[in-house]
matplotlib code that plots the C-alpha trace (Angstrom):
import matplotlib.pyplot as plt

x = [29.9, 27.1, 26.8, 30.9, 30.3, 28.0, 29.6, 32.7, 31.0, 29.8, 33.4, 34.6, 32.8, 31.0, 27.7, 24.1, 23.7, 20.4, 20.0, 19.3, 22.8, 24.3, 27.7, 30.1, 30.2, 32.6, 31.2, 32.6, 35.3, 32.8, 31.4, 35.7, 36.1, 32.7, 31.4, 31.5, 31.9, 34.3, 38.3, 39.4, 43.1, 46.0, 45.8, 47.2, 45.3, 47.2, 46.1, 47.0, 46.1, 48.3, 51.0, 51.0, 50.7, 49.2, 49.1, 46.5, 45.9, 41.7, 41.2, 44.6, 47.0, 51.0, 53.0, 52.6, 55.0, 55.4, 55.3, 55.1, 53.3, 53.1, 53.5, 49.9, 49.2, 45.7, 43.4, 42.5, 44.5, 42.2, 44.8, 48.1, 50.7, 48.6, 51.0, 48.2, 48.0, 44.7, 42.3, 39.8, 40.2, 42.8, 44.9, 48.2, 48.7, 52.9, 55.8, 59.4, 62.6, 63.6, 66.5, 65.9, 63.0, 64.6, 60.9, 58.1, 54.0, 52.4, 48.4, 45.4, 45.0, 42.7, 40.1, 35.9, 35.8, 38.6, 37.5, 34.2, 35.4, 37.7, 35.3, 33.0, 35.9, 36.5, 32.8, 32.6, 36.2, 38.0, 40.8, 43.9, 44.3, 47.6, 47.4, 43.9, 44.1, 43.6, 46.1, 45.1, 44.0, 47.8, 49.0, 52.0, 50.7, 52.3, 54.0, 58.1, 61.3, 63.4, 66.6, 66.9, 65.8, 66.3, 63.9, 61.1, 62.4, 61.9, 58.2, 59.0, 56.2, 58.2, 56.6, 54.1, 51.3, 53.0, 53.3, 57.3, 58.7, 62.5, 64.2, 64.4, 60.2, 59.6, 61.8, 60.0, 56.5, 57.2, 57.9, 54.9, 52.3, 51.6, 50.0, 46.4, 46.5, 43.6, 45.2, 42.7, 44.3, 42.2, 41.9]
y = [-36.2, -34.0, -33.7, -32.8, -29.8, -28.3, -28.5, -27.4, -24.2, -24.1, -23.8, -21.5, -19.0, -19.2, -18.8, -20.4, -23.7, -24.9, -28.1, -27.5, -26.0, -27.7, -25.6, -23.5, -20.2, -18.2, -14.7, -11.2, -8.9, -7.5, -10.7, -10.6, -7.4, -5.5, -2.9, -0.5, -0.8, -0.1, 0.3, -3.1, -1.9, -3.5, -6.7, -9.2, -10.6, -13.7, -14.0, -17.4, -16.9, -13.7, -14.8, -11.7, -11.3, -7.7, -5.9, -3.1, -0.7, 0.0, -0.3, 1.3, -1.1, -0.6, -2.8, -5.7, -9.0, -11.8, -15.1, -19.0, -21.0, -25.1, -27.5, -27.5, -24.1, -23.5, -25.9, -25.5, -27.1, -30.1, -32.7, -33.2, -33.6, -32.6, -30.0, -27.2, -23.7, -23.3, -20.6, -18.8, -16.6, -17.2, -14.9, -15.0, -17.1, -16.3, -14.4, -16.2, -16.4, -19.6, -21.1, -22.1, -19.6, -16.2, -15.7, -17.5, -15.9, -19.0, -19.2, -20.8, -23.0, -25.7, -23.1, -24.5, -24.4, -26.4, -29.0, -29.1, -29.6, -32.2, -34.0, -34.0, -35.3, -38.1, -38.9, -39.2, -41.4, -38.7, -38.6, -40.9, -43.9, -45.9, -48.8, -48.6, -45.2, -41.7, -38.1, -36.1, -32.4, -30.9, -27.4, -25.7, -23.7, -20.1, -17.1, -17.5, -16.8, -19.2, -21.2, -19.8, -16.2, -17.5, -20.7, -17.9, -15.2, -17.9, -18.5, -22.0, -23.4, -25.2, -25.7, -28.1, -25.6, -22.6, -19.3, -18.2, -14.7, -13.5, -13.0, -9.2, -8.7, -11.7, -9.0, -5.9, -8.1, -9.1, -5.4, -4.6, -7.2, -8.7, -11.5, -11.2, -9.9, -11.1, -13.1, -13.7, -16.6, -16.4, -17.8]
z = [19.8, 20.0, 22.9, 23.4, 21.2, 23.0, 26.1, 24.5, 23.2, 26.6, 28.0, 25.4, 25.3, 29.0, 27.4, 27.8, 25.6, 24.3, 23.8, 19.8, 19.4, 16.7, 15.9, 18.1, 17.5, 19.0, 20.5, 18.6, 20.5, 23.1, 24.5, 25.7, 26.2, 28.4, 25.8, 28.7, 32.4, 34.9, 34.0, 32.5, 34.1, 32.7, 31.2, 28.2, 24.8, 23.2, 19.5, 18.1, 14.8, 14.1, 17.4, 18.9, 22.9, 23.6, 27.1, 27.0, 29.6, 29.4, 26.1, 24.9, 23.5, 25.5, 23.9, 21.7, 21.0, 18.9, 20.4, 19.7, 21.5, 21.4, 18.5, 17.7, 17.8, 16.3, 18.3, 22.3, 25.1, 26.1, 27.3, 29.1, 26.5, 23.4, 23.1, 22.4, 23.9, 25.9, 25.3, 27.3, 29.9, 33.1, 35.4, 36.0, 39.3, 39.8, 38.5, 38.8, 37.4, 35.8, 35.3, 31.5, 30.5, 32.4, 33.5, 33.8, 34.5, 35.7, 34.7, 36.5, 33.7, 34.0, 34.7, 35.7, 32.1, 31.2, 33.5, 31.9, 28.7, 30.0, 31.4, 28.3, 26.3, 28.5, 28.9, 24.9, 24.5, 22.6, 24.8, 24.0, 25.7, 26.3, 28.7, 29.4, 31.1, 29.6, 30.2, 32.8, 32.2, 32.8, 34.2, 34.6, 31.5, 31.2, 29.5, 29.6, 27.3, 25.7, 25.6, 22.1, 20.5, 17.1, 17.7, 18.5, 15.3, 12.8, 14.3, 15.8, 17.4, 20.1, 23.4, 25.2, 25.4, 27.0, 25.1, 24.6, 23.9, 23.1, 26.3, 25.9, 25.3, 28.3, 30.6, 29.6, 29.5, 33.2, 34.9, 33.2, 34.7, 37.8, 39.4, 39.1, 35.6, 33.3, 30.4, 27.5, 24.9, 21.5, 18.2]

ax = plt.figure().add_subplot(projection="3d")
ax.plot(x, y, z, "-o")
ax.set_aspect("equal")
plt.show()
């Protein structure tokens, strides 16, 4: 077990681990965001905690949204059907319309780092197993609308990991990002 939480503090915040590491801590705002540097450009912050999706420009917030996200909200994606939203840092791989969502941004997720801790979790038993064999990592993770507004206006935590918007802010949200767009999913 100890072992697991160090390699998950490992994969969630990308950091050296020492062996003596006995709690994860996660690293303040700048260890996300570079202190200083070149132009961060345009690019979206998920807060789970206060469900909010932000897409800043630089430093400079443009618009921000609520959202839901999946049915256990507060703990990182580790398995296929845990029905967690992942956290870390991923880029959006596509942009489509969807036939139930209206759009859908499609992330890299699993990322090197959710493999990692995938693999640790495996390694230590703490997956579910059903029939002798253990849920794969998953995908398909990504930012879409709804079938229903009022499902995501009364704070419904209904999806499998994926973070949902209304229909009207997942239209604005998706003229104003495009592939390639850092996407950084927090606490």
């Amino acid at each position: 077990m100890r072992r697991f939480g160090i390699v998950l503090g490992c994969a969630l915040v990308m950091a050296a681990c020492s062996a003596r590491q006995e709690t994860v801590r996660p690293l303040p705002w700048e260890a996300v965001v570079p202190a200083a540097g070149p132009d961060l450009g345009r690019w979206i912050e998920v807060r789970k905690t206060s469900r909010t999706l932000t897409v800043y420009e630089g430093r400079a917030p443009v618009r921000t949204y609520p959202v839901v996200m999946g049915r256990d909200p507060f703990r990182a994606k580790l398995y296929e059907g845990d029905n967690r939203t992942p956290e870390g840092e991923y880029r959006i791989a596509a942009k489509f319309a969807h036939p139930r969502w209206l759009y859908f941004l499609l992330l890299d997720y699993p990322t090197e780092a959710n493999r990692l801790l995938y693999r640790a979790a495996r390694e230590e038993a703490l997956l579910p197993a059903s029939r002798g064999r253990t849920p794969g990592i998953g995908g398909e993770v990504g930012i879409h609308g709804t079938e229903s507004d009022l499902w995501n206006e009364r704070g419904e935590n209904w999806t499998r990991g994926c973070i949902s918007l209304r229909n009207r802010d997942m239209e604005e949200l998706y003229s104003l990002v495009d592939v390639g767009t850092r996407v950084v999913i927090e606490k």
